[in-house]
C-alpha positions as CSV (number, residue, x, y, z in Angstrom):
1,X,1.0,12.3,-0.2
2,X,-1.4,15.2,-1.5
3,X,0.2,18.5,-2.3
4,X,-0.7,21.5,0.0
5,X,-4.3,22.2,0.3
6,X,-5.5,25.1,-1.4
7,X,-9.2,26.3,-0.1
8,X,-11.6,27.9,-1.7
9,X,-13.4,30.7,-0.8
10,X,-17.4,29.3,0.0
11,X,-19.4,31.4,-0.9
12,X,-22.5,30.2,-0.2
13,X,-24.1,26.1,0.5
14,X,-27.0,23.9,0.0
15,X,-28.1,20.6,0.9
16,X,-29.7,18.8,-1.1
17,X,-29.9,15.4,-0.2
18,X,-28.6,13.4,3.1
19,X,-29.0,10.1,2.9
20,X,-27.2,7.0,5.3
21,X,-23.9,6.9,3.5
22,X,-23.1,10.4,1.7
23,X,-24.8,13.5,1.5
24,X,-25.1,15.8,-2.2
25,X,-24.7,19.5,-1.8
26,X,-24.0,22.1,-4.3
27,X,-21.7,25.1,-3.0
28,X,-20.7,28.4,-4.5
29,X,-17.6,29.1,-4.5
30,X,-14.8,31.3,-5.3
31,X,-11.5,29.0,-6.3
32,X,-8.1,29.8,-5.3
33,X,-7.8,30.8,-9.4
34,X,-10.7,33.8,-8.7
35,X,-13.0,31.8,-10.8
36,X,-16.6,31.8,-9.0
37,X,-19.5,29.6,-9.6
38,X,-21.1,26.3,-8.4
39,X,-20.1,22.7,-8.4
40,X,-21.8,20.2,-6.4
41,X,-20.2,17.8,-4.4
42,X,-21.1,14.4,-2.7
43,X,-19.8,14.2,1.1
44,X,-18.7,10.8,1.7
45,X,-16.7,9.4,5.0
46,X,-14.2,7.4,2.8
47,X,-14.0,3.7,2.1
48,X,-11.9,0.7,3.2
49,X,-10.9,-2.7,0.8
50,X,-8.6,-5.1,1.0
51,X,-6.6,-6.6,-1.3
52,X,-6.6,-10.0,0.2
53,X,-4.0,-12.9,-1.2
54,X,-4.1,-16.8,0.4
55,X,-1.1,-18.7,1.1
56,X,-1.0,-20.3,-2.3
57,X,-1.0,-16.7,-4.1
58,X,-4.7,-16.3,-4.8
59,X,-6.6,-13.1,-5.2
60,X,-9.9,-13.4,-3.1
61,X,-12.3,-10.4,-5.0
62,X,-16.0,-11.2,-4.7
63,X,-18.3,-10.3,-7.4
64,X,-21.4,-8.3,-6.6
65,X,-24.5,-6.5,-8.1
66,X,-24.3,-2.6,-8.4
67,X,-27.3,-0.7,-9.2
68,X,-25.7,1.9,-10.7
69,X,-23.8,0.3,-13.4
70,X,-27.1,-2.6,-13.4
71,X,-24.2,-5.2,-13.6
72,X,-22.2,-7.6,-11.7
73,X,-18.7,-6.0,-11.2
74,X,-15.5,-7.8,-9.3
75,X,-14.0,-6.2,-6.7
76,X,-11.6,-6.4,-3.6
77,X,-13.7,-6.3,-0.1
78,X,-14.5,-2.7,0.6
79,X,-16.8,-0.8,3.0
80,X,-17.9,2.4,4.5
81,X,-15.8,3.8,7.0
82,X,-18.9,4.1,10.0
83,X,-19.1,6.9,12.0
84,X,-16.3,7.5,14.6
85,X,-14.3,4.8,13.4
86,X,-10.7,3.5,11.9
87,X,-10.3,2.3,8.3
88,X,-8.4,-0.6,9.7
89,X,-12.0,-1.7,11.8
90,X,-13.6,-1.3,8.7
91,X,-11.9,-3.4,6.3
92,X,-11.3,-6.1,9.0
93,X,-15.2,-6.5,9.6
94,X,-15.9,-6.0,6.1
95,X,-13.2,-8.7,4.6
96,X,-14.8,-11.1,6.9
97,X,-18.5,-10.5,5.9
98,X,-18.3,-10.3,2.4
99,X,-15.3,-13.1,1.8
100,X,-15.6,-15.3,4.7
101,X,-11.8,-15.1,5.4
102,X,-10.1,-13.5,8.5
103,X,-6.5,-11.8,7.7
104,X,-3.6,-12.3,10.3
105,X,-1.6,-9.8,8.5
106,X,-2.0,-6.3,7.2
107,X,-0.5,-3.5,5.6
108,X,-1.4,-0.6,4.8
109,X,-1.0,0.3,0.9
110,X,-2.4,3.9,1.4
111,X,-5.2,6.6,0.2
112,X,-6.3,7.8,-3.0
113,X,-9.2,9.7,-4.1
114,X,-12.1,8.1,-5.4
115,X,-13.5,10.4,-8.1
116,X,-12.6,14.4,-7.2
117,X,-14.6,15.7,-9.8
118,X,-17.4,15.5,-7.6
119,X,-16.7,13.6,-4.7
120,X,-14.6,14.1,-1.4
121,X,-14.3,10.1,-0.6
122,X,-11.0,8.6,-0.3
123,X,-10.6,4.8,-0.4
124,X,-7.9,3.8,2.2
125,X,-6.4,0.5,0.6
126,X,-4.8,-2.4,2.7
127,X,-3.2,-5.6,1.4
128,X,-4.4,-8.8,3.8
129,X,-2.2,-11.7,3.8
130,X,-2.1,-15.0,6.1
131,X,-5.8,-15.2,5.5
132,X,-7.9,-18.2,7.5
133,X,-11.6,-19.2,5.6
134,X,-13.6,-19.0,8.8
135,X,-16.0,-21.9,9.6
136,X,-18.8,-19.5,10.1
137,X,-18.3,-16.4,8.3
138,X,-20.8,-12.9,9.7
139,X,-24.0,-12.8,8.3
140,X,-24.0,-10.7,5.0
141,X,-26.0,-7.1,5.0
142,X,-29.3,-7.6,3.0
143,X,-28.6,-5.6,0.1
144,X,-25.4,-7.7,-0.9
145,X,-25.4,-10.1,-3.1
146,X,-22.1,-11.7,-3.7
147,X,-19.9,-14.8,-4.9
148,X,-16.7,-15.1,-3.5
149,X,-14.3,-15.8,-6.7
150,X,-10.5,-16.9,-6.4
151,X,-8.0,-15.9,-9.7
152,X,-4.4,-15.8,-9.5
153,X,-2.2,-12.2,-10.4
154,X,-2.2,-13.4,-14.0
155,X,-6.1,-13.8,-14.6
156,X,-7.0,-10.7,-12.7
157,X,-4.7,-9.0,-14.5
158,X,-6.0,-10.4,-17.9
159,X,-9.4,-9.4,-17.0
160,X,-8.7,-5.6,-16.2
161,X,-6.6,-5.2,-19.3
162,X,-9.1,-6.9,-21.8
163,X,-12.5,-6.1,-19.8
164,X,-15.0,-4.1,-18.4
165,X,-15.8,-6.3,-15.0
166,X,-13.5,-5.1,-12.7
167,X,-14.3,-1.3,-10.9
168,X,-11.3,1.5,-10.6
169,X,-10.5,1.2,-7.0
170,X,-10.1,-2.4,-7.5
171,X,-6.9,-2.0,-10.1
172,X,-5.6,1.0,-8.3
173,X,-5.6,-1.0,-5.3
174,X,-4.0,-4.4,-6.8
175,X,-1.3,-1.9,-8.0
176,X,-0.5,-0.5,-4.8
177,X,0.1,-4.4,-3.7
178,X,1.9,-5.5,-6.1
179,X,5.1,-4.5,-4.9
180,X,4.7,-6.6,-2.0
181,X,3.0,-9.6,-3.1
């Protein structure tokens, strides 16, 4: 849980760029300290991901290309929360496109904030157990290119203590489950 919200005073808002999954704007602002100036922010909806486990114990993370980084990261199934609709839908469309698995359980492990130094997104993090490998998985979006890789707790564990492959909403996540897998 978050601690009371404390607004700031705007002052004044620009934007500068809205594109098909966040928007960038750059506000003035007064803060609840008295301290004015400007800080630009990315608008984002919020994310879903799973943190899906198979009967014998297996993480299912898939490993996928981001620009950004120009590298191949792992990662639990995540998307972007659509327009008018429950992080719960999300994560169950999205954990079946990018995996090829169906979850018959869930629970929900949460929300955190992505990065608040300059972004309002939250990931809401779920843990998928009971998972089914469907015989014929949803079609992948275009722009994804990803392997579906199986590791135990141990390995994944191994990997985000010793290297760079694995993103931050990825560990957070795996902690959150932990307790209950």
């Amino acid at each position: 849980m978050f601690g009371i919200p404390e607004l700031p005073q705007i002052l004044g808002s620009k934007l500068f760029f809205q594109g098909k999954k966040f928007q960038f704007e750059v506000n003035k602002l007064r803060l609840p300290n008295g301290a004015e100036g400007e800080w630009e922010c990315i608008r984002h909806p919020g994310g879903a991901l799973a943190v899906p486990i198979t009967n014998d114990g297996k993480l299912v993370l898939v490993r996928q290309y981001r620009f950004a980084v120009k590298t191949r990261l792992l990662e639990f199934p995540a998307g972007t929360v659509e327009s008018e609709e429950a992080p719960e839908t999300t994560i169950k469309r999205e954990i079946e496109e990018e995996t090829g698995y169906r979850a018959k359980k869930w629970r929900s492990l949460g929300k955190f904030p992505l990065a608040p130094g300059y972004s309002d997104e939250f990931i809401f993090a779920f843990l998928a157990q009971d998972l089914e490998k469907l015989a014929q998985p949803p079609k992948q979006d275009d722009d994804e290119d990803i392997e579906v890789v199986l590791m135990t707790p141990a390995e994944f564990e191994h990997l985000a203590m010793t290297s760079n492959q694995i993103d931050a909403k990825t560990i957070c996540s795996y902690f959150l489950a932990l307790p209950f897998i």
